[in-house]
BATI-388383 format. One record per residue (C-alpha): residue number from 1; residue in one letter; x, y, z. Coordinates in nm, 3 decimals, always signed. Example, Ala and Ser with C-alpha at 12.3 -4.5 7.8 and 13.67 -1.06 7.14 Angstrom:
BEGIN
    n  res       c1       c2       c3
    1    a   +1.230   -0.450   +0.780
    2    s   +1.367   -0.106   +0.714
REM end
This chain:
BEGIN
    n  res       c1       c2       c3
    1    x   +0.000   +0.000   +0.000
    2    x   +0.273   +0.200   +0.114
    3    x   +0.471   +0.177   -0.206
    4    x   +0.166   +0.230   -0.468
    5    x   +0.123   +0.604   -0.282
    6    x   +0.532   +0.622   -0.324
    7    x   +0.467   +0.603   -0.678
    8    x   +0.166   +0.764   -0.759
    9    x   +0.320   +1.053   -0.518
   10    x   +0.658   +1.054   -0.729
   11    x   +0.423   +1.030   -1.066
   12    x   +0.193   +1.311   -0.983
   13    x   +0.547   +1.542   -0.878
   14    x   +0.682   +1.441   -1.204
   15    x   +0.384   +1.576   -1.418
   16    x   +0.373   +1.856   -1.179
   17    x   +0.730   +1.974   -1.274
   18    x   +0.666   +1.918   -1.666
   19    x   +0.340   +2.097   -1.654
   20    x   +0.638   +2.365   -1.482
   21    x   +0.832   +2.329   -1.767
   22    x   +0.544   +2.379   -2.089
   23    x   +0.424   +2.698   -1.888
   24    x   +0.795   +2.871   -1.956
   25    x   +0.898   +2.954   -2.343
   26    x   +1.132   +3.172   -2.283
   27    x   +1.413   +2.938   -2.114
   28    x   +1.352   +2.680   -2.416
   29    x   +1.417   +3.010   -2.688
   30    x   +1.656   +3.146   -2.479
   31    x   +1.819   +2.849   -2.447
   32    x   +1.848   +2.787   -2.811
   33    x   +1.945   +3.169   -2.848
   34    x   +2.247   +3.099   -2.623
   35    x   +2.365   +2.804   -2.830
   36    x   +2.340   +2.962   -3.133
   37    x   +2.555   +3.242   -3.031
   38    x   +2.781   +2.972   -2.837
   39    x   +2.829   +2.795   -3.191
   40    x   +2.925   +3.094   -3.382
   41    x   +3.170   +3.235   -3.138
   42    x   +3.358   +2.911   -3.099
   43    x   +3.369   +2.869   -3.493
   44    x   +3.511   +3.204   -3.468
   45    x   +3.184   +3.308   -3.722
   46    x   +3.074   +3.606   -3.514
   47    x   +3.188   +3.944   -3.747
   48    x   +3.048   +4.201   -3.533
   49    x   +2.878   +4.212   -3.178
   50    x   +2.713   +4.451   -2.966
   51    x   +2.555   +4.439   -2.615
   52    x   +2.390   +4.686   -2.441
   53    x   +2.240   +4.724   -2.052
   54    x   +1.953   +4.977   -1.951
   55    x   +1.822   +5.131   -1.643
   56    x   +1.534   +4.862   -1.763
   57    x   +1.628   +4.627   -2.000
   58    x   +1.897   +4.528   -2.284
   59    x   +1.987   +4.450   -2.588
   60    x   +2.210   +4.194   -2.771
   61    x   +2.302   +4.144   -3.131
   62    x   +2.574   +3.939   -3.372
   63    x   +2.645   +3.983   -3.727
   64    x   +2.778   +3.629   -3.805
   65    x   +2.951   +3.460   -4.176
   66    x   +2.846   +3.114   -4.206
   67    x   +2.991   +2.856   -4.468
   68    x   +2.722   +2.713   -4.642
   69    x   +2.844   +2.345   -4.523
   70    x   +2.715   +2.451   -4.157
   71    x   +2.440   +2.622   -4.279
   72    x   +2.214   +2.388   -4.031
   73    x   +2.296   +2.607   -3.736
   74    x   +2.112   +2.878   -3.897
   75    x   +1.840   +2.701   -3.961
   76    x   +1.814   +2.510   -3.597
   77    x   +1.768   +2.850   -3.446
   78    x   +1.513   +2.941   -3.745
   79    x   +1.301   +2.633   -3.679
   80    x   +1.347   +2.670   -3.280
   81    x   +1.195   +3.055   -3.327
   82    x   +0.909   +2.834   -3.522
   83    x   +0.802   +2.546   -3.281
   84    x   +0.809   +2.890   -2.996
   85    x   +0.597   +3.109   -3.173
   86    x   +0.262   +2.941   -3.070
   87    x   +0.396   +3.078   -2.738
   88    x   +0.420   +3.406   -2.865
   89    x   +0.218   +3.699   -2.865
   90    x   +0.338   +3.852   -3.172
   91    x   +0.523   +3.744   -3.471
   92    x   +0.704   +3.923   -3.774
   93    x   +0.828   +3.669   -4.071
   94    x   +0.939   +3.767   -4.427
   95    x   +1.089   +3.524   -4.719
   96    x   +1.394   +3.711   -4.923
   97    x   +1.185   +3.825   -5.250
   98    x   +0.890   +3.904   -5.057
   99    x   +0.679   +4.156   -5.236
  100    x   +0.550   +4.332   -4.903
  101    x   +0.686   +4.677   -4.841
  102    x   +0.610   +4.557   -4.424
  103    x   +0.888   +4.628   -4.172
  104    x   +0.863   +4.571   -3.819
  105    x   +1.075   +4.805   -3.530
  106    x   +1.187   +4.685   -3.211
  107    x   +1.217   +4.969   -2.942
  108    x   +1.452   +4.898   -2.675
  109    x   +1.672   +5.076   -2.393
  110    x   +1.485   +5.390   -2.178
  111    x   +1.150   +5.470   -2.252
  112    x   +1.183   +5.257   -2.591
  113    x   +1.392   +5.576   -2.728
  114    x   +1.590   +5.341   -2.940
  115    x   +1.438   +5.143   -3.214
  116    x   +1.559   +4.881   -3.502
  117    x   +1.399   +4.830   -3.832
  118    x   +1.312   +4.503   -3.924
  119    x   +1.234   +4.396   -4.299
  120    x   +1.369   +4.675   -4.525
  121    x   +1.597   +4.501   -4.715
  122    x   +1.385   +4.262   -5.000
  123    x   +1.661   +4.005   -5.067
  124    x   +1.712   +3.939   -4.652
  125    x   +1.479   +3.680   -4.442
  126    x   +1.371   +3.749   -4.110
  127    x   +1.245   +3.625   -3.803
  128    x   +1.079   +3.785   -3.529
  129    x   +0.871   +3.646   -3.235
  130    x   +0.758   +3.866   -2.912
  131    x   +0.744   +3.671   -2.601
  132    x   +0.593   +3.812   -2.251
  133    x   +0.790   +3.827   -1.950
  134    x   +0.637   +3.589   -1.698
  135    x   +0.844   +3.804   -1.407
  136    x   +0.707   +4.141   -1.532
  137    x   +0.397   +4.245   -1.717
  138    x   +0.507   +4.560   -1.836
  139    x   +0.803   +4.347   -2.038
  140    x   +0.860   +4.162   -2.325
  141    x   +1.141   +3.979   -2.488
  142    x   +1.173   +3.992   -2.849
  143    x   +1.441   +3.752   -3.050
  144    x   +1.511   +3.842   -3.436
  145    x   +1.717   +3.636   -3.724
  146    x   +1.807   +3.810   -3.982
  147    x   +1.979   +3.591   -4.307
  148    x   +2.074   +3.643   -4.657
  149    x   +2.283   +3.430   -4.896
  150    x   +2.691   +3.601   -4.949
  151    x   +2.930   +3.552   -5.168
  152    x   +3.179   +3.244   -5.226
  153    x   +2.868   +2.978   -5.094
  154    x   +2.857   +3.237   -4.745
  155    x   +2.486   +3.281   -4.505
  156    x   +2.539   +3.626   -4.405
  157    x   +2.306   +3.768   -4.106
  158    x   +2.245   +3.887   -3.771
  159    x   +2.095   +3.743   -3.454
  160    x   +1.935   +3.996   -3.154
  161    x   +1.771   +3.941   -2.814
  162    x   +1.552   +4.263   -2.695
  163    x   +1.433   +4.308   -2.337
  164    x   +1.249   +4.607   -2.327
  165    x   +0.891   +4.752   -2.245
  166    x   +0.588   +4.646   -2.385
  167    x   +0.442   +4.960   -2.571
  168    x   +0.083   +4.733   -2.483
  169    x   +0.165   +4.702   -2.127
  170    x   +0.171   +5.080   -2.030
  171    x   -0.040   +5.209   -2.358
  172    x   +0.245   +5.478   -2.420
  173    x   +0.273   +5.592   -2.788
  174    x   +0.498   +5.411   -2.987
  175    x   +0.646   +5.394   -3.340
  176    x   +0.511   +5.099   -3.414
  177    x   +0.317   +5.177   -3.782
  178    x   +0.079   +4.915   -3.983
  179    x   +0.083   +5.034   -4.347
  180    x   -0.241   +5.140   -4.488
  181    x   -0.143   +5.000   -4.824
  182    x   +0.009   +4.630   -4.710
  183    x   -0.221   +4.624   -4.365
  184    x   -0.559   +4.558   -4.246
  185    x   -0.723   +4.729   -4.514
  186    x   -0.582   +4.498   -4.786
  187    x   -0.800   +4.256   -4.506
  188    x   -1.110   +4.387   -4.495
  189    x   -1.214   +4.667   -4.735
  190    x   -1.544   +4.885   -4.575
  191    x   -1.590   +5.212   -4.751
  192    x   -1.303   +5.479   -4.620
  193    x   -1.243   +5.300   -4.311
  194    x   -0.923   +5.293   -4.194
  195    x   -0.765   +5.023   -3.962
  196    x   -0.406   +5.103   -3.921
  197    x   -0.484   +5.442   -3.686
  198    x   -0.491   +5.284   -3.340
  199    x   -0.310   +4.993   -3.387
  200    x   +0.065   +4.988   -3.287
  201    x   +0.213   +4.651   -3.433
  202    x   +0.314   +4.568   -3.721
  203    x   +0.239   +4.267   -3.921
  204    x   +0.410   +4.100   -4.224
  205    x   +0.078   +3.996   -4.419
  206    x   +0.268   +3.870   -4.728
  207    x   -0.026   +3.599   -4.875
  208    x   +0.143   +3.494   -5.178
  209    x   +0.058   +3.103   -5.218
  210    x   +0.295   +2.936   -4.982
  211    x   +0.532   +2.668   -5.189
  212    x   +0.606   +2.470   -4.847
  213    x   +0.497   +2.366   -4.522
  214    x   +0.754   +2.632   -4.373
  215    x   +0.609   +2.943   -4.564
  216    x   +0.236   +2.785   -4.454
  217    x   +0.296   +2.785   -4.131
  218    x   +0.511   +3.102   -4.107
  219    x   +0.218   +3.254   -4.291
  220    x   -0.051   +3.137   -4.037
  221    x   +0.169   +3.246   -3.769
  222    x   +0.169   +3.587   -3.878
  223    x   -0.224   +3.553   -3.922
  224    x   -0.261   +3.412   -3.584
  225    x   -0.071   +3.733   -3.421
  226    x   -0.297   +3.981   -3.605
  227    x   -0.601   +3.777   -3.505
  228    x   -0.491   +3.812   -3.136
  229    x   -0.344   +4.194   -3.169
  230    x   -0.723   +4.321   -3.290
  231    x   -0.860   +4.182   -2.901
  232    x   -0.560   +4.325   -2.711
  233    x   -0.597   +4.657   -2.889
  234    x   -0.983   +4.673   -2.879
  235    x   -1.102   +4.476   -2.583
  236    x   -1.381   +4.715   -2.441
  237    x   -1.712   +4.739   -2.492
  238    x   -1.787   +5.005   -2.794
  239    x   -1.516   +4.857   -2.977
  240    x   -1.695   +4.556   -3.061
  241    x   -1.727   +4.673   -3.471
  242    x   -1.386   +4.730   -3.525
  243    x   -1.225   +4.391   -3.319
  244    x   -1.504   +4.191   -3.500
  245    x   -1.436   +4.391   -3.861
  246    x   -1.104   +4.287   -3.797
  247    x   -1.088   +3.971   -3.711
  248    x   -1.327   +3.846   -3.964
  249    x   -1.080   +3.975   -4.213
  250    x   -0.785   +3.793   -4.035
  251    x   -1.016   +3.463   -4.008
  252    x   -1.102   +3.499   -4.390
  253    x   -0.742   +3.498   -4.473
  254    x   -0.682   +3.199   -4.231
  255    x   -0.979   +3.004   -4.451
  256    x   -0.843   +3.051   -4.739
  257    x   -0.459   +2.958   -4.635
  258    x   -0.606   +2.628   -4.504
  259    x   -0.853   +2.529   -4.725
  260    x   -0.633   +2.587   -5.075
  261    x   -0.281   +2.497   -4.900
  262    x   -0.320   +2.246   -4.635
  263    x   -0.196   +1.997   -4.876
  264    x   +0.139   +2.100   -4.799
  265    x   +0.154   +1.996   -4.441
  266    x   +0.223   +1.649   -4.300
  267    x   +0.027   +1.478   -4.060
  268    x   +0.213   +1.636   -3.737
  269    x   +0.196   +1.963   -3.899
  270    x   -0.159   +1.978   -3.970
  271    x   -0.194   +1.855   -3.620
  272    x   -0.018   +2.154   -3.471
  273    x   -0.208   +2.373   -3.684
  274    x   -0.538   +2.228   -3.610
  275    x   -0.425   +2.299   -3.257
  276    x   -0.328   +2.637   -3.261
  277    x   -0.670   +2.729   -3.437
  278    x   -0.900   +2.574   -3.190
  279    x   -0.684   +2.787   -2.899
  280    x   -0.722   +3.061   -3.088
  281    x   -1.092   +3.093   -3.056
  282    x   -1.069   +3.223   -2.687
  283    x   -0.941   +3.515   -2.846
  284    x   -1.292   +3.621   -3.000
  285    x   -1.629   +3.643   -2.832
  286    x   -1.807   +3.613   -3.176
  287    x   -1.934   +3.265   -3.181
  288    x   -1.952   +3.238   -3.530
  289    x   -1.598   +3.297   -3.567
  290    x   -1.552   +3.041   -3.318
  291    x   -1.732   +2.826   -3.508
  292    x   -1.534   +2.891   -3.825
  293    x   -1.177   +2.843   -3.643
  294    x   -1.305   +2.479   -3.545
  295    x   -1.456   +2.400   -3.829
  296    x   -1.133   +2.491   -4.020
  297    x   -0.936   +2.313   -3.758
  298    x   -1.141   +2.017   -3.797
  299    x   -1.087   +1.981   -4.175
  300    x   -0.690   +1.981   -4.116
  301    x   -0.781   +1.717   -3.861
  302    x   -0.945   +1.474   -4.159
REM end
């Protein structure tokens, strides 16, 4: 008797401590951040490095040369900012050759004075996912991969870890911009309306037809942060028309990405997806969005 409580005790402690374990993203991405940079520097592949400390915050960045034969260290940190950015609360991804004109800037150091501009350059691929700080809710952590092919068979690029305020958290303005051209309103279309006033991130909405299961998902990622973004900027009552306008135009987009594209996904990626879509309907009190996130998650399920 004595030893079937031993191990149900011990068995309940160990599901305890990996429940622990799913509930914190950023020591798994940090983690991964830490080996990347560990890998460069002892391949002596780091060109250029900066590091910075704030009153609040900091910031970290490497500009790294990688021969093309060790090219998978690039992408292990690439598909590690992937599998995390479920966890995330926002993400920013580009392909090299992208037609979108979006860019995405990262404030950091006091007050957010200082900012970096993500996605100017069209032949560069990048790689952005916000995270919260569990420790402080007026934080967030933000890690960006920049790459591009070099010369002489070279991946040139640059790796950065933000700490910094949350321009959400304290509802400061911020320079944050959505493009009325490339954002919401290339979403949902409703006379003169215009969508990009209030909102202060930035999204990457690039919905050329995906030619992988890597652009797919990067694509619904992207989708997914915009669909979540439209509740955490309007969440009170009178702003019901614009979160719903919104998100309808966000869900539309998600439709169509599954229903014409799920083809290119494998079994354990449609799984994931189907996943992500059904948590994503706590995010809406519409229930006929909810309705259309699960059935949509359902046919990636089939």
């Amino acid at each position: 008797m004595k030893t079937t409580f031993k191990l149900a005790f011990v068995a309940c402690l160990m599901m305890l401590s990996s429940a622990c374990h799913a509930q914190k993203p950023i020591p798994n991405i940090d983690q991964a951040f830490d080996k990347f940079v560990q890998d460069l520097s002892q391949d002596d592949l780091v060109t250029s490095s900066t590091m910075n400390t704030y009153n609040i915050g900091m910031m970290k960045g490497f500009e790294f040369a990688v021969p093309g034969k060790k090219q998978k260290m690039v992408d292990t940190f690439h598909k590690a900012l992937l599998s995390n950015s479920r966890l995330a609360y926002s993400s920013f991804t580009k392909k090299a050759g992208s037609a979108s004109i979006e860019t995405n800037r990262v404030g950091y150091g006091n007050n957010n004075s200082t900012t970096y501009l993500f996605g100017a350059h069209k032949d560069r691929n990048y790689n952005l996912q916000y995270f919260r700080d569990c420790k402080d809710s007026t934080m967030r952590y933000v890690y960006a991969l920049v790459w591009y092919p070099g010369k002489n068979d070279m991946v040139l690029g640059s790796v950065y870890k933000f700490h910094s305020k949350d321009p959400q958290a304290y509802k400061e303005s911020s320079t944050y911009k959505m493009k009325a051209d490339q954002g919401f309103d290339s979403l949902v279309s409703l006379g003169n309306i215009r969508y990009n006033k209030n909102l202060v991130r930035s999204y990457g909405l690039d919905m050329t037809p995906p030619k992988d299961a890597a652009e797919f998902i990067m694509q619904l990622n992207t989708l997914r942060a915009a669909f979540k973004n439209a509740r955490d900027q309007y969440p009170y009552l009178g702003n019901q028309v614009t979160r719903r306008t919104l998100q309808t135009g966000v869900a539309n987009k998600i439709v169509k990405l599954c229903k014409g594209y799920a083809k290119l996904l494998n079994a354990d990626e449609k799984k994931f997806c189907a996943t992500s879509l059904n948590v994503m309907k706590k995010d809406t009190d519409d229930e006929y969005l909810q309705s259309l996130l699960g059935l949509t998650a359902n046919s990636l399920s089939k």
